[in-house]
Steps between C-alpha positions, in 0.01 A plus 500: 500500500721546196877653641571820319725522221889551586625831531721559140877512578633905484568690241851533447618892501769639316808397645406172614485145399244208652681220695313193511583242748287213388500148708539668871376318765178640724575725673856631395624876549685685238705754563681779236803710685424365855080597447241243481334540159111379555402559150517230246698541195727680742592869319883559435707774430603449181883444446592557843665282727238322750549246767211197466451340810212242600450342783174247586435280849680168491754581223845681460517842441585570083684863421625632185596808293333582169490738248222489336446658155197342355187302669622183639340199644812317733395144611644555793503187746541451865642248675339342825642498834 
């Protein structure tokens, strides 16, 4: 049986930017503004202020602001407990 094709990443609207968070372990949550974010880039309001937080079993907890602008891939990296 052949697994179906990924699902393409969303369309960015007007107004928004794509936020990539390449290099996440399995697993991890992302969360925008206190709201888990399931959907992968993660969609931004563009310019605006934005707490980043993930969080993923067995290592620390990673929060930051952003204001994003344009697309963006951040190699963001946890570290283990």
């Amino acid at each position: 049986t052949v697994a179906p094709p990924p699902s393409p990443p969303p369309a960015a609207q007007a107004g928004t930017v794509r936020l990539t968070l390449p290099d996440l372990p399995a697993g991890a949550r992302v969360f925008i503004d206190g709201l888990e974010r399931k959907e992968r880039p993660v969609l931004v309001r563009s310019g605006a202020k934005v707490r980043l937080a993930v969080e993923a079993n067995g290592y620390e907890r990673k929060e930051q602001i952003l204001s994003l602008t344009a697309d963006v891939a951040i190699p963001l990296k946890l570290v283990r407990r």
